[in-house]
N, C-alpha and C positions, 0 to 999 in steps of 0.2 A: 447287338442291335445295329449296329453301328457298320456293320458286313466284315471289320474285319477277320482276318484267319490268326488263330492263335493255335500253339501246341499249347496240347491239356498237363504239358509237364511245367508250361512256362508259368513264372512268379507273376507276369502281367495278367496271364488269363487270372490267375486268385486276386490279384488285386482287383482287376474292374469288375469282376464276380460281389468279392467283397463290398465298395461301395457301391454295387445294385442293388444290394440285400440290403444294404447298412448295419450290417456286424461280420464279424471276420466268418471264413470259411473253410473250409476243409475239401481237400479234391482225396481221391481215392481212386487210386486204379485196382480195379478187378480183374480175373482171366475168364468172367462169364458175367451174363446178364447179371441184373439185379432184380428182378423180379421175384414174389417169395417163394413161392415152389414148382409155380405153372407157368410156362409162359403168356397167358391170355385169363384176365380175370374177366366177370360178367355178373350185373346184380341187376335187376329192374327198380324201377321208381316204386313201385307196391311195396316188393319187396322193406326200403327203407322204409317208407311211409306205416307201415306194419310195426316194423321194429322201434319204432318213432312211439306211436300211439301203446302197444302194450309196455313200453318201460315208463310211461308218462310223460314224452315229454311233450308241450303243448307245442313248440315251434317247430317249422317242416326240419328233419336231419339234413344237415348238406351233405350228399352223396360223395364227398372229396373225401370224408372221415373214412370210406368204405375203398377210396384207392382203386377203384375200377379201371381198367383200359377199356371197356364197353358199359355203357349204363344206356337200357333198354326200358320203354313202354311200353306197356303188357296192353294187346285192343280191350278187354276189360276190368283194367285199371287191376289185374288180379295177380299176386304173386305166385307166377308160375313155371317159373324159370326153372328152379330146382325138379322139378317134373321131368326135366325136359334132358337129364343125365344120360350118356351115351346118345343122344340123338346129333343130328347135323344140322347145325344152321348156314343159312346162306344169305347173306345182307345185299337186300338190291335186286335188281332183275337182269347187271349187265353180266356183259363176257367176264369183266373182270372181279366180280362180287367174288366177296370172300368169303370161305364155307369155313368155319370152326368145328369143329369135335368136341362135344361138352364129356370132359372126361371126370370130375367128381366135386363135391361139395368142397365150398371154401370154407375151409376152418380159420375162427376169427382169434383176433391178439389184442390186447390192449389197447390199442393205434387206433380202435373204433372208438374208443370214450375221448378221443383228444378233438374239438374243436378248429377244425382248419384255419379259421382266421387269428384264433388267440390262443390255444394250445389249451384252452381250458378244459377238465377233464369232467367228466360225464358218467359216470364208472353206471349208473343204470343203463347203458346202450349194452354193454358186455354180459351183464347181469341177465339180463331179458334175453339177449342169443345164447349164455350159456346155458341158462336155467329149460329156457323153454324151446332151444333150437336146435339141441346138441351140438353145440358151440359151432354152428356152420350159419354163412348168411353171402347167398350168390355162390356162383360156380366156378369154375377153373375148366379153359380147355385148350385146345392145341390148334395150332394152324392146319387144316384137314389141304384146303387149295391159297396157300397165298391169293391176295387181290384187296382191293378197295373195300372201306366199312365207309358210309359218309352219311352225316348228320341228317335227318329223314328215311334213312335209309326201310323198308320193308323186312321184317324178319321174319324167314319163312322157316319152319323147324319138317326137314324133308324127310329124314327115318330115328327112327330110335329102334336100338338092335336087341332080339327079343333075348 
């Protein structure tokens, strides 16, 4: 926060890491992403809102439990996304909007019944997608044109390949 440049190998970066967190941490280098199988996840607010309401639970799900890099508003509040497999989307109306490739259902794990702010588990969130979703909930897809995704952004879904 603070602008300085740290290597991600130095003991300073875990320490100032560690008391921003306020408990110790762990650094990890990888030789590829970390992301779970797809580079681009995508789930709509219905979508959870859905999943929310058939497992019971009264209070809205924080869509953070679901790990999204895109969480998208459906114009009729409807979960529709998963419909929307192999097609293209395109965020925005600039030169630089960025087109995704929805290339298949996101199979869900455990990591959805944990509670973002307290880790508290929920284990009816997994139950209700395994049971009744064939354990999928939101999509997975691939960068089709690099470019901009931004907050308001228009989603236009331009083909789906027959």
């Amino acid at each position: 926060p603070d602008g300085e440049d740290l290597a991600l190998e130095s003991g300073q970066l875990q320490r100032q890491l560690a008391e921003a967190h306020g408990a110790p941490v762990d650094l990890l280098h990888v030789n590829r992403g970390l992301f779970d199988s797809m580079p681009v996840s995508l789930i709509s607010l219905a979508t959870i809102a859905e999943i929310g309401a058939q497992a019971g639970i009264s209070a809205p799900l924080d869509p953070r439990r679901f790990r999204p890099n895109i969480l998208v508003e459906t114009a009729g509040g409807e979960p529709l996304e998963e419909s929307w497999l192999e097609g293209l989307l395109i965020f925005g109306n600039r030169e630089d909007s960025a087109a995704l490739r929805l290339n298949r259902n996101d199979r869900r794990c455990m990591m959805v019944n944990l509670e973002p702010q307290n880790a508290r588990q929920t284990p009816a969130v997994l139950r209700e997608i395994a049971q009744n979703r064939d354990n999928c909930a939101g999509i997975y897809g691939s960068t089709e044109r690099p470019g901009s995704v931004r907050v308001g952004d228009v989603v236009r879904l331009t083909s789906i390949s027959a």
